[in-house]
PyMOL commands that place a pseudoatom at each C-alpha (Angstrom):
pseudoatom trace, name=CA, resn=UNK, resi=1, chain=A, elem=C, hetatm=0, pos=[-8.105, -8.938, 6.530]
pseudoatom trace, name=CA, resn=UNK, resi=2, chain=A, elem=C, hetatm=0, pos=[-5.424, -7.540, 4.092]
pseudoatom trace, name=CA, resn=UNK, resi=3, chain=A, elem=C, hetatm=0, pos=[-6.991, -4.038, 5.502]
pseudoatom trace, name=CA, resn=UNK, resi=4, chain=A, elem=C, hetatm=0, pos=[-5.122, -5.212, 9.118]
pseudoatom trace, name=CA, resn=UNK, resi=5, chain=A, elem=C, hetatm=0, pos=[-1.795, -6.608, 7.432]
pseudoatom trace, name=CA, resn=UNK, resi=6, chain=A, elem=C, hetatm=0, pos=[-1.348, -3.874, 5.758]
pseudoatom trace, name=CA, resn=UNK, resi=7, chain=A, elem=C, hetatm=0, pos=[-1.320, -1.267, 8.693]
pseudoatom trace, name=CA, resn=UNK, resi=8, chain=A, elem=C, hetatm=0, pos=[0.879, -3.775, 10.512]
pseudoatom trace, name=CA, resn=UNK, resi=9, chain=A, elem=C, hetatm=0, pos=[3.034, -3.717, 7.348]
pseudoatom trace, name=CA, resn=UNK, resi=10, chain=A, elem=C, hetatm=0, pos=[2.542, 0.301, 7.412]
pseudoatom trace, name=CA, resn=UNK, resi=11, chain=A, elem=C, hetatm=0, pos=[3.396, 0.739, 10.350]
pseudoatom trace, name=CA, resn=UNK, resi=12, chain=A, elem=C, hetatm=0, pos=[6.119, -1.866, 11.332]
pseudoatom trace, name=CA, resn=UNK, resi=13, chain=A, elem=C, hetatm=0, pos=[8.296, -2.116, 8.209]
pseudoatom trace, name=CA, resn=UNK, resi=14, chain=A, elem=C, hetatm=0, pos=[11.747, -1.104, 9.992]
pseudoatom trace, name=CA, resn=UNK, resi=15, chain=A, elem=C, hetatm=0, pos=[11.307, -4.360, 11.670]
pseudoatom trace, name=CA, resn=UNK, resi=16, chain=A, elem=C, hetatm=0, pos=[11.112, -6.155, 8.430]
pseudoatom trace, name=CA, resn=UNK, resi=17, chain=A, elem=C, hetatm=0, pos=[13.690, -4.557, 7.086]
pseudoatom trace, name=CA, resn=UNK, resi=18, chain=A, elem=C, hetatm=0, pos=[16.289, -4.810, 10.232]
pseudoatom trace, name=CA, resn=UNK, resi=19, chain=A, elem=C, hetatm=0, pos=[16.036, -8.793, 8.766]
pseudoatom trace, name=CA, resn=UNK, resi=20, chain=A, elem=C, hetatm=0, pos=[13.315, -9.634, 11.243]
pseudoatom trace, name=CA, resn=UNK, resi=21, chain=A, elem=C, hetatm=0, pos=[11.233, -11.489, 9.100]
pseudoatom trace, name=CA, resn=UNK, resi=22, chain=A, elem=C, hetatm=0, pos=[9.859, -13.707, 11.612]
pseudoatom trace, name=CA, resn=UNK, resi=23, chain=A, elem=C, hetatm=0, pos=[7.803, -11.023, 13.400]
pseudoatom trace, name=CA, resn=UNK, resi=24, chain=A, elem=C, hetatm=0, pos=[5.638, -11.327, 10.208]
pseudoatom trace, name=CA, resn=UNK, resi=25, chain=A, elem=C, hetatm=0, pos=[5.608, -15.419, 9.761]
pseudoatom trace, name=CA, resn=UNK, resi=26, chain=A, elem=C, hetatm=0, pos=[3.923, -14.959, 13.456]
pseudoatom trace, name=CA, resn=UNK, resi=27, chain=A, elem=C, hetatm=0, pos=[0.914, -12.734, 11.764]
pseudoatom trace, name=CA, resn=UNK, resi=28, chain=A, elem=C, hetatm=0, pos=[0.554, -13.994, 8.308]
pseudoatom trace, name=CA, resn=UNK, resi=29, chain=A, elem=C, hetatm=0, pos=[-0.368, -17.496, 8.091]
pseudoatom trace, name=CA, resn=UNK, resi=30, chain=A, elem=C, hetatm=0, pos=[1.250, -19.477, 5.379]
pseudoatom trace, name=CA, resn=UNK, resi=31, chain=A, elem=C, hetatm=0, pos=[3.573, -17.162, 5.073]
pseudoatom trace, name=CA, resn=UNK, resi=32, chain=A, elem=C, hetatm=0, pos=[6.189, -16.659, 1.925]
pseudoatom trace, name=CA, resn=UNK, resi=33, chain=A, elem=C, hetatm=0, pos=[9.855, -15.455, 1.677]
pseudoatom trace, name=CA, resn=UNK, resi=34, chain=A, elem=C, hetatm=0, pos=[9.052, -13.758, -1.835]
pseudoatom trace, name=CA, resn=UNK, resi=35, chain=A, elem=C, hetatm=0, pos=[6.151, -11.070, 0.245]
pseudoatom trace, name=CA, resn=UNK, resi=36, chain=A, elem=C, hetatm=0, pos=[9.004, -9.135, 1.815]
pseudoatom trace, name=CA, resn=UNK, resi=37, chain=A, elem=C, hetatm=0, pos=[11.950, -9.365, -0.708]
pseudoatom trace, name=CA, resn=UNK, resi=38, chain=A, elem=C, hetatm=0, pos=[13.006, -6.101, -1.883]
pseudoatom trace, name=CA, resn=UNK, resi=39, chain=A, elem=C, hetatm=0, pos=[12.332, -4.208, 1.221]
pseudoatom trace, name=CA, resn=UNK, resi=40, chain=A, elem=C, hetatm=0, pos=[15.811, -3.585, 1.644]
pseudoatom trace, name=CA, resn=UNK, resi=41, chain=A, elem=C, hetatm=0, pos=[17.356, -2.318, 4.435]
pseudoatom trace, name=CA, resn=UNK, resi=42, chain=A, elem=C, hetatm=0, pos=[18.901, 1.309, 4.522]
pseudoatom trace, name=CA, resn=UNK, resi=43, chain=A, elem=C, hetatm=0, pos=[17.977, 4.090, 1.907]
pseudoatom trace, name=CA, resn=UNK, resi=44, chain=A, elem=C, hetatm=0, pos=[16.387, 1.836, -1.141]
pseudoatom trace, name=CA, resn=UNK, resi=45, chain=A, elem=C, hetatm=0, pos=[13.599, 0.768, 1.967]
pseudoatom trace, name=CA, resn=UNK, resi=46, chain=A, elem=C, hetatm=0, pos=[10.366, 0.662, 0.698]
pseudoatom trace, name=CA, resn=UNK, resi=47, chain=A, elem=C, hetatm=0, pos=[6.722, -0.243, 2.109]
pseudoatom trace, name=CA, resn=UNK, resi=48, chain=A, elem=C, hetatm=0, pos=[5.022, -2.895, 0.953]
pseudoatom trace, name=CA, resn=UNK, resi=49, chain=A, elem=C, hetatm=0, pos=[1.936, -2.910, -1.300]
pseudoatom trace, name=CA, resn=UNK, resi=50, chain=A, elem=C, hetatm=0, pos=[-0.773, -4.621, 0.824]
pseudoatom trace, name=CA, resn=UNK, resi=51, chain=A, elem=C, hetatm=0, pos=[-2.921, -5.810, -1.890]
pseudoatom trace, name=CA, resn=UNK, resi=52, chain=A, elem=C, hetatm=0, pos=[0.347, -6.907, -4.012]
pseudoatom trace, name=CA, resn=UNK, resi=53, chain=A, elem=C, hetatm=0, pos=[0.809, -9.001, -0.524]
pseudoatom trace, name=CA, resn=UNK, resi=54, chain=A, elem=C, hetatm=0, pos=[-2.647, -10.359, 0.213]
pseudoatom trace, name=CA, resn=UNK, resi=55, chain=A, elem=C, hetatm=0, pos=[-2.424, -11.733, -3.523]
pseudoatom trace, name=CA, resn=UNK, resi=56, chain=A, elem=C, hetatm=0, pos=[0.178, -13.367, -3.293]
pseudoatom trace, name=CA, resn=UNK, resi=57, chain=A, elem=C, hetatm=0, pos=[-0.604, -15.240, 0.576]
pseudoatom trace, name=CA, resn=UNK, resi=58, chain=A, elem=C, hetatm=0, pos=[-4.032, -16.007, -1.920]
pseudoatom trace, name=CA, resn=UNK, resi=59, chain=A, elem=C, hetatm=0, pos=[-1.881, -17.355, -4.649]
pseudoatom trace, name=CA, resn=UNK, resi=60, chain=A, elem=C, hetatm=0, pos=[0.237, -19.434, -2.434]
pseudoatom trace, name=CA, resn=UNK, resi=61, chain=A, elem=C, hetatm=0, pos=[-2.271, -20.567, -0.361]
pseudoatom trace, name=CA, resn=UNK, resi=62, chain=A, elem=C, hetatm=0, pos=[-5.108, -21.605, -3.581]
pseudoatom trace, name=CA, resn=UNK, resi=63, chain=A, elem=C, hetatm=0, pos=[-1.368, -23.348, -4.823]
pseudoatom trace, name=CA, resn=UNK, resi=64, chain=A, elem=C, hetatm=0, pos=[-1.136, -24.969, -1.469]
pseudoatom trace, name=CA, resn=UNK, resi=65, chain=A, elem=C, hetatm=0, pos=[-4.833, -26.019, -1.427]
pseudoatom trace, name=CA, resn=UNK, resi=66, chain=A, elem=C, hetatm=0, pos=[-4.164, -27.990, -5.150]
pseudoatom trace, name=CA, resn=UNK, resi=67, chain=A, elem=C, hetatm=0, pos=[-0.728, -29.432, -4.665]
pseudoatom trace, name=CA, resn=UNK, resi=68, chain=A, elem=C, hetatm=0, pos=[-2.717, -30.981, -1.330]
pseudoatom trace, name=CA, resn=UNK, resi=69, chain=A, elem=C, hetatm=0, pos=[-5.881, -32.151, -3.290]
pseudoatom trace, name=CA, resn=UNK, resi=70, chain=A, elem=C, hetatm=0, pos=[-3.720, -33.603, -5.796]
pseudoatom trace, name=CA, resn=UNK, resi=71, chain=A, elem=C, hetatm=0, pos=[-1.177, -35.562, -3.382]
pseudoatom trace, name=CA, resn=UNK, resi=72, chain=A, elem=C, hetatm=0, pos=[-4.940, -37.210, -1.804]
pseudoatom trace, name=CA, resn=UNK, resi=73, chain=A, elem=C, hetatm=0, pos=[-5.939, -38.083, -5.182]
pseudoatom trace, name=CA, resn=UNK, resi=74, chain=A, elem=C, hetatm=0, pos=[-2.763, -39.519, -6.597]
pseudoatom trace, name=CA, resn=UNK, resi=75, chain=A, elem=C, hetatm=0, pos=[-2.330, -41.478, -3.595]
pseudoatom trace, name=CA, resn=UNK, resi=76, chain=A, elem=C, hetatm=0, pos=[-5.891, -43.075, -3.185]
pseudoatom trace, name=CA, resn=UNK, resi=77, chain=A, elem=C, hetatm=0, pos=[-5.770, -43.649, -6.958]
pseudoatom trace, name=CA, resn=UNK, resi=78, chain=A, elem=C, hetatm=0, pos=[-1.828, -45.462, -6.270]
pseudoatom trace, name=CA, resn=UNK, resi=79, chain=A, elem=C, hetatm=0, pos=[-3.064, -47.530, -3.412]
pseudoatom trace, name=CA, resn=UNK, resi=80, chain=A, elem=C, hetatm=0, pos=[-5.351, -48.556, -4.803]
pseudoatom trace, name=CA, resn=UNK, resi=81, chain=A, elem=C, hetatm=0, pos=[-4.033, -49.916, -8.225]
pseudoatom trace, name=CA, resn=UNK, resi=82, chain=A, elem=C, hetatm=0, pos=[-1.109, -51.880, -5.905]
pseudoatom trace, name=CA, resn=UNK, resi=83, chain=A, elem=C, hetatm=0, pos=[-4.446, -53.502, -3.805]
pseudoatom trace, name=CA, resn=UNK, resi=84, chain=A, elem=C, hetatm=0, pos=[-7.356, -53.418, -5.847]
pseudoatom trace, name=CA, resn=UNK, resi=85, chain=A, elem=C, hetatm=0, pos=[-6.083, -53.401, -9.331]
pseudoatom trace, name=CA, resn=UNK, resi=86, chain=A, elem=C, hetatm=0, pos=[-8.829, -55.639, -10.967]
pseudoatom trace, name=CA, resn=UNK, resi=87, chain=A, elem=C, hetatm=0, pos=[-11.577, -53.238, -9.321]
pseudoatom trace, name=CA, resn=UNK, resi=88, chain=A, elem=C, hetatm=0, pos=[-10.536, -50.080, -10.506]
pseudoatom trace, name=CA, resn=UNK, resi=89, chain=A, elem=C, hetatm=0, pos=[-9.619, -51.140, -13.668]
pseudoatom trace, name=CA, resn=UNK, resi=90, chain=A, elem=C, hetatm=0, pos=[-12.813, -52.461, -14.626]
pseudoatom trace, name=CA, resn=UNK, resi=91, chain=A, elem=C, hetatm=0, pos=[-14.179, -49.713, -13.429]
pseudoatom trace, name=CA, resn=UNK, resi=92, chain=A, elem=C, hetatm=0, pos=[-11.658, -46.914, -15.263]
pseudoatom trace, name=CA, resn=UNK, resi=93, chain=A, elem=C, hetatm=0, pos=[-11.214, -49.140, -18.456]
pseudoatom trace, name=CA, resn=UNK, resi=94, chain=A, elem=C, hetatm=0, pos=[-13.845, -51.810, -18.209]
pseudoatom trace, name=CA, resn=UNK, resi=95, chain=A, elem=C, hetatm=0, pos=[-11.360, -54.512, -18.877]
pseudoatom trace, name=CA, resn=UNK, resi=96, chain=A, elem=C, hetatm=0, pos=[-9.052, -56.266, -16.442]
pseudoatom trace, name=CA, resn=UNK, resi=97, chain=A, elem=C, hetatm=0, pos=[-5.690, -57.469, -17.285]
pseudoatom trace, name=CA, resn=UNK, resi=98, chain=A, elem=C, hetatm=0, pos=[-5.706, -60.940, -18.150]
pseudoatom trace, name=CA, resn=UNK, resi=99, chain=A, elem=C, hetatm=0, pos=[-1.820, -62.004, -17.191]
pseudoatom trace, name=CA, resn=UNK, resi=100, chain=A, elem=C, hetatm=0, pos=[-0.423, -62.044, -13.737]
pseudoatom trace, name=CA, resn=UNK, resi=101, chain=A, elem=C, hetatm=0, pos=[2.379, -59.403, -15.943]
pseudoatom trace, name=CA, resn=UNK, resi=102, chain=A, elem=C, hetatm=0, pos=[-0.158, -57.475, -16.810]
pseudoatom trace, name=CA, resn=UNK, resi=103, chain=A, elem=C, hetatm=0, pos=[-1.364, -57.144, -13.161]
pseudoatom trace, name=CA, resn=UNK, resi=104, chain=A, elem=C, hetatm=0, pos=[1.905, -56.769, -11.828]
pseudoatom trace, name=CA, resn=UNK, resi=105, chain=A, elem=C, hetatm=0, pos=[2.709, -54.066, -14.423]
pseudoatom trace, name=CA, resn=UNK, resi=106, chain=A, elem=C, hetatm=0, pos=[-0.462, -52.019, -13.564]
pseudoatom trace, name=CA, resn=UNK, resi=107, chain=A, elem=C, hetatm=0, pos=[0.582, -52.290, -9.329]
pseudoatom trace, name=CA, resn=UNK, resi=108, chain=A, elem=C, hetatm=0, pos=[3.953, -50.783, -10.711]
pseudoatom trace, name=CA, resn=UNK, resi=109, chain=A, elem=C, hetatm=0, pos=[2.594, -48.068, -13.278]
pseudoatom trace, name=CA, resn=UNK, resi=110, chain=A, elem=C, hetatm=0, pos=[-0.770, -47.223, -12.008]
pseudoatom trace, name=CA, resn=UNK, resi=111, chain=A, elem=C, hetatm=0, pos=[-0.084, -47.494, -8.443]
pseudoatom trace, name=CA, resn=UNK, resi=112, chain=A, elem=C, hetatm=0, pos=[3.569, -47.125, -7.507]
pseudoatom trace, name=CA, resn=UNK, resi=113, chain=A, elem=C, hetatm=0, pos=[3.666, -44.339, -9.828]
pseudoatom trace, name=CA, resn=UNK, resi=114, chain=A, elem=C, hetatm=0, pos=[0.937, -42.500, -8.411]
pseudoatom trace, name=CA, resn=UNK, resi=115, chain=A, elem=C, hetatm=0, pos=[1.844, -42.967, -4.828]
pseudoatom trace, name=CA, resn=UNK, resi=116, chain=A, elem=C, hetatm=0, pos=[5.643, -41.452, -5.586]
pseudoatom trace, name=CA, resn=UNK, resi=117, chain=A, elem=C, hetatm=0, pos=[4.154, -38.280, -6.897]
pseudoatom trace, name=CA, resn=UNK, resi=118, chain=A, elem=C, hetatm=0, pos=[1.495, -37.782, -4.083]
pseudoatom trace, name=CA, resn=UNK, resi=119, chain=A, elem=C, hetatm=0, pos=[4.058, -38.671, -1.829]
pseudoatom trace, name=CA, resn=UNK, resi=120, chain=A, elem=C, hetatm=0, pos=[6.440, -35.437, -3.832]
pseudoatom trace, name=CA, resn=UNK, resi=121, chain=A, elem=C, hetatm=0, pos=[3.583, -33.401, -3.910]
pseudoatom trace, name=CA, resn=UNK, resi=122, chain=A, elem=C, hetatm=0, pos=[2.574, -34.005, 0.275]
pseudoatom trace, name=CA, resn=UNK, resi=123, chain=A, elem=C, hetatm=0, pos=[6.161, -33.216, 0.596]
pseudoatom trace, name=CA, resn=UNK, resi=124, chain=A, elem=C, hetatm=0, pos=[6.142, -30.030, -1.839]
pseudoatom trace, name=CA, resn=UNK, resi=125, chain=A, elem=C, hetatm=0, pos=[2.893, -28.361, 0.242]
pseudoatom trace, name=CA, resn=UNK, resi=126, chain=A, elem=C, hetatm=0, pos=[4.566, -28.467, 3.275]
pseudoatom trace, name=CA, resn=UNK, resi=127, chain=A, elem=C, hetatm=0, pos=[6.913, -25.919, 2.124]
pseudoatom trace, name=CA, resn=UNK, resi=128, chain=A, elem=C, hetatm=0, pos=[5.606, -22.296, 0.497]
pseudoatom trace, name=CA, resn=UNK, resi=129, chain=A, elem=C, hetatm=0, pos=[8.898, -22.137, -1.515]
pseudoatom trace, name=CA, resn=UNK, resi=130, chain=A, elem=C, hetatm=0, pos=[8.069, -24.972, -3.348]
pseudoatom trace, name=CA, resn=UNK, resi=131, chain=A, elem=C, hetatm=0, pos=[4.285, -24.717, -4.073]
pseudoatom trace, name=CA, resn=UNK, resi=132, chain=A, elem=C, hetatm=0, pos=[5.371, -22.847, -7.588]
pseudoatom trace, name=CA, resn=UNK, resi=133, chain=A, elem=C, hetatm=0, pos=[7.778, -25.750, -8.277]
pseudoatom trace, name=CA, resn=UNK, resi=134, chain=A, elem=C, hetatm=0, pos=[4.511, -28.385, -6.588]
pseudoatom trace, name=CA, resn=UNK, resi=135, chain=A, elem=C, hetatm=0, pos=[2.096, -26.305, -9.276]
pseudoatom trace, name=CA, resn=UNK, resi=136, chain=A, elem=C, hetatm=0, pos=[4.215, -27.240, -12.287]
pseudoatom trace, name=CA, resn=UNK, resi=137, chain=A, elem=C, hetatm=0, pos=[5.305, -30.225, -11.437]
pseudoatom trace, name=CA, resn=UNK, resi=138, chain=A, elem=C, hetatm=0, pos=[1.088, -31.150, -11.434]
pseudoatom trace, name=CA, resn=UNK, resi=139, chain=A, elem=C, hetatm=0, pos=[0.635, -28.853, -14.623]
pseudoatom trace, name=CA, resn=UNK, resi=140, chain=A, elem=C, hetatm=0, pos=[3.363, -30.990, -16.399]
pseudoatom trace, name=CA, resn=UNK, resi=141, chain=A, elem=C, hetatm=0, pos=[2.011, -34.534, -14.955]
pseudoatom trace, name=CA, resn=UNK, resi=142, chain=A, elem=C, hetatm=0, pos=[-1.678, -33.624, -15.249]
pseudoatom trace, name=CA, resn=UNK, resi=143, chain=A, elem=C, hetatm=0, pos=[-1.509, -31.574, -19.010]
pseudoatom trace, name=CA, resn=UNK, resi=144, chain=A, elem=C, hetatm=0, pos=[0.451, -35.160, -20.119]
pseudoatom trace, name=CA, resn=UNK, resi=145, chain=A, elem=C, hetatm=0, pos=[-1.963, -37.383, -18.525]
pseudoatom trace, name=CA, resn=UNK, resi=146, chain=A, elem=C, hetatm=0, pos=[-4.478, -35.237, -20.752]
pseudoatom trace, name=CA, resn=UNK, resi=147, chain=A, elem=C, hetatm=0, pos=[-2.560, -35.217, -23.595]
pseudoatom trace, name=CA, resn=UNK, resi=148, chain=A, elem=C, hetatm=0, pos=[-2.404, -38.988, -23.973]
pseudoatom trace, name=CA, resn=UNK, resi=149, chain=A, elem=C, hetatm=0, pos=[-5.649, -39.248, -23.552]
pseudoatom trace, name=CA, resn=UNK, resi=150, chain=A, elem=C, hetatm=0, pos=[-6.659, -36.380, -26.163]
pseudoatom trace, name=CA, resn=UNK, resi=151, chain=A, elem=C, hetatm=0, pos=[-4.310, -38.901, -28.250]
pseudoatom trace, name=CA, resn=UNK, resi=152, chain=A, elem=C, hetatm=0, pos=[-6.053, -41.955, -27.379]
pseudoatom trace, name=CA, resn=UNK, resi=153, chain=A, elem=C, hetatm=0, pos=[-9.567, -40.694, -28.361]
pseudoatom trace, name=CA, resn=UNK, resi=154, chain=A, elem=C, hetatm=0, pos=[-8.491, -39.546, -31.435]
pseudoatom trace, name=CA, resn=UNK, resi=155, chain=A, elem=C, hetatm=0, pos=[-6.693, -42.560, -32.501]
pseudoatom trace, name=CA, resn=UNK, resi=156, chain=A, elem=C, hetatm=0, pos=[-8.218, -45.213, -30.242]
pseudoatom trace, name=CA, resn=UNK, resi=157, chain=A, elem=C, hetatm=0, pos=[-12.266, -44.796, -31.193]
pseudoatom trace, name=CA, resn=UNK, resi=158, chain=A, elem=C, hetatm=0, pos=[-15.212, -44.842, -28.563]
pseudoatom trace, name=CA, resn=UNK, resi=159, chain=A, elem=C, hetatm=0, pos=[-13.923, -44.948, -25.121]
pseudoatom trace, name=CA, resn=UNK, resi=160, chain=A, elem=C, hetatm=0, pos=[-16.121, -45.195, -21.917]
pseudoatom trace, name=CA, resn=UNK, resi=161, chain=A, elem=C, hetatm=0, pos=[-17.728, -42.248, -20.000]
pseudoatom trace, name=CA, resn=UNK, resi=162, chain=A, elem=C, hetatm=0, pos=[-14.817, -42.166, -17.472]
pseudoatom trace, name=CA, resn=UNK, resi=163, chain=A, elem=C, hetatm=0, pos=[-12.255, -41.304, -19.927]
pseudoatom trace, name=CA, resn=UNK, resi=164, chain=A, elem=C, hetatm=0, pos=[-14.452, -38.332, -21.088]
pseudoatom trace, name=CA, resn=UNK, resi=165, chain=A, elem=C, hetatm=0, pos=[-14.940, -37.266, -17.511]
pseudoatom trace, name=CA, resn=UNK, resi=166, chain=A, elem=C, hetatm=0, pos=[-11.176, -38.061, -16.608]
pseudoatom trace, name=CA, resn=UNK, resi=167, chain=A, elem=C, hetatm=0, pos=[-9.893, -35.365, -19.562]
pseudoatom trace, name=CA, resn=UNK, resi=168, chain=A, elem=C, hetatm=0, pos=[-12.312, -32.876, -18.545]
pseudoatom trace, name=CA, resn=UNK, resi=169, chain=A, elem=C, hetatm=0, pos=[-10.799, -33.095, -14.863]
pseudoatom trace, name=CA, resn=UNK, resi=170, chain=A, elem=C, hetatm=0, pos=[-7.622, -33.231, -16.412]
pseudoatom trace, name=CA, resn=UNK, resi=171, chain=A, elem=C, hetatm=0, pos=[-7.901, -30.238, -18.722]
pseudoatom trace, name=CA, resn=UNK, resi=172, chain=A, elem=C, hetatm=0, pos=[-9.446, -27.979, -15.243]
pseudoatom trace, name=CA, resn=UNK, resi=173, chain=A, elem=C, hetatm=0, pos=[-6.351, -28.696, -12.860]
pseudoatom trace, name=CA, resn=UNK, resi=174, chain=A, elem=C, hetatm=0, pos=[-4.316, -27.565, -15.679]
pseudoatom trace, name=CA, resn=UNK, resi=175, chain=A, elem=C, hetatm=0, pos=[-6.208, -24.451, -16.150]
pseudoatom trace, name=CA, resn=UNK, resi=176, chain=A, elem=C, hetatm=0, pos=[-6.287, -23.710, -12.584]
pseudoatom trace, name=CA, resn=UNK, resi=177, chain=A, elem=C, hetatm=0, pos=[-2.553, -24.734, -12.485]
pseudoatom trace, name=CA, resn=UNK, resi=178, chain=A, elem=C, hetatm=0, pos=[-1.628, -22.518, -15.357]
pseudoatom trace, name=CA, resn=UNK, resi=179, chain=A, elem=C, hetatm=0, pos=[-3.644, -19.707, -13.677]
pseudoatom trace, name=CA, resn=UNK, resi=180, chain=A, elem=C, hetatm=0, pos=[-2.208, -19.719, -10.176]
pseudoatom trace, name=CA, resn=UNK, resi=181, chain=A, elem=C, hetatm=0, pos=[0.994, -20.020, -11.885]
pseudoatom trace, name=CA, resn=UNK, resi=182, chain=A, elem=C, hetatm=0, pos=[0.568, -16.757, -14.277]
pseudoatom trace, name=CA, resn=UNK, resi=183, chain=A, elem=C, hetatm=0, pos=[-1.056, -14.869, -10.921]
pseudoatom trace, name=CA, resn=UNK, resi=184, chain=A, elem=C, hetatm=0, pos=[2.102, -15.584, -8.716]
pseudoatom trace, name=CA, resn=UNK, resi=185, chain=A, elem=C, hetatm=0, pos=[4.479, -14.453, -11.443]
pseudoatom trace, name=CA, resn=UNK, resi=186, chain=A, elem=C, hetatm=0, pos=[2.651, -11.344, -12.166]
pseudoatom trace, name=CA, resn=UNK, resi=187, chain=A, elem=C, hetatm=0, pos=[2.839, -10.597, -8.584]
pseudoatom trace, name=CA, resn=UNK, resi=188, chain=A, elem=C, hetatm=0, pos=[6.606, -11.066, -7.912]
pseudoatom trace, name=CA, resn=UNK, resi=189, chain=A, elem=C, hetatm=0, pos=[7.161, -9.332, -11.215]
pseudoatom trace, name=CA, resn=UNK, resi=190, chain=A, elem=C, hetatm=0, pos=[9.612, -6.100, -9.842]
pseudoatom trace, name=CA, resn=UNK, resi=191, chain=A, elem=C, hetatm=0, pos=[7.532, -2.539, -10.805]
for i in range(1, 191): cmd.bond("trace and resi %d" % i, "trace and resi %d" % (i + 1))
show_as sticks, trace
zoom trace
C-alpha cells in the first residue's frame, strides 16, 4: 500500500506543491494536512518520505480508531448512569445511592459528564487535525480517572473486582494514548 502512495507521491509532487493538496485527500484515505507540509513550492521543493507518510496516515488513523472507541464507551457508560443509575452502580460499586441527591448527583457526574466528553471526542474524530488534541484530551481524562483510583485503593482498602479491572483498562488507553502520541510527534519532527 505505502509501496503505491509513494510512487504517486514520486511521481506527482509538482502537483502537491502547486497547492493542490486535494489531488492527494482523493487517494489517501483519512488524510492529514501535516503529510505534505514542508513540500514547499519553488527551489526548497522536496519529495516526500513514503514510509515517514504511511506512519503517520497509521498514527492518525490508530488515533482516530481510539478517540472513536472512547466516545462509544463514554457515552454508553453516560446514558446509562442518567437511566439506569441504580443498575450500574451496583454493579460498578456494589452499593446504590440511598438519597434521591445522591441519585440525582450520580445522573449529573456519572452520566452527564460522560456523555459531554463522548459527545467532544465523536466531534474530535471527525476531524484529523484534532485527533492529537482528541488523544490527549483521553490521556488527560483517562490517566486521572486512573489516578483516583490508584488513590482510592491505596487509601480506601479492598475494593471489588471491577475497580481492579477498571484501572487496568485505564492504565492501557493511557499507554496506547501516550504511544500514538510520542509516534505522531516523532514523525512531524523536521530532519
Amino acid at each position: 500500500m505505502s509501496q503505491k502512495y509513494g510512487r504517486l507521491l514520486h511521481t506527482d509532487t509538482a502537483l502537491y506543491s502547486t497547492g493542490k493538496a486535494k489531488v492527494l485527500s482523493q487517494f489517501i484515505p483519512y488524510f492529514s494536512p501535516f503529510a505534505v507540509q514542508g513540500l514547499g513550492t519553488g527551489p526548497e521543493r522536496r519529495f516526500v518520505n513514503p514510509h515517514s507518510l504511511s506512519c503517520e496516515l497509521n498514527t492518525y488513523s490508530f488515533m482516530k480508531v481510539l478517540i472513536l472507541l472512547n466516545s462509544i464507551v463514554f457515552l454508553m457508560f453516560g446514558l446509562g448512569f442518567v437511566f439506569l443509575p441504580e443498575t450500574l452502580s451496583l454493579f460498578v460499586t456494589d452499593s446504590v445511592p440511598t438519597t434521591p441527591s445522591g441519585l440525582t448527583d450520580m445522573r449529573a457526574t456519572y452520566g452527564g459528564i460522560s456523555i459531554g466528553f463522548g459527545i467532544l471526542l465523536g466531534i474530535m474524530s471527525r476531524q484529523s487535525s484534532l485527533h492529537a488534541l482528541g488523544t490527549q484530551a483521553i490521556v488527560l481524562v483517562v490517566g486521572g480517572m486512573a489516578l483516583g483510583r490508584t488513590i482510592g485503593l491505596i487509601q480506601d482498602g479492598s475494593p471489588n473486582e471491577m475497580m481492579y479491572i477498571n484501572l487496568v483498562l485505564e492504565i492501557v488507553i493511557v499507554i496506547i494514548g501516550l504511544g500514538l502520541l510520542a509516534k505522531s510527534r516523532r514523525t512531524q519532527a523536521p530532519k
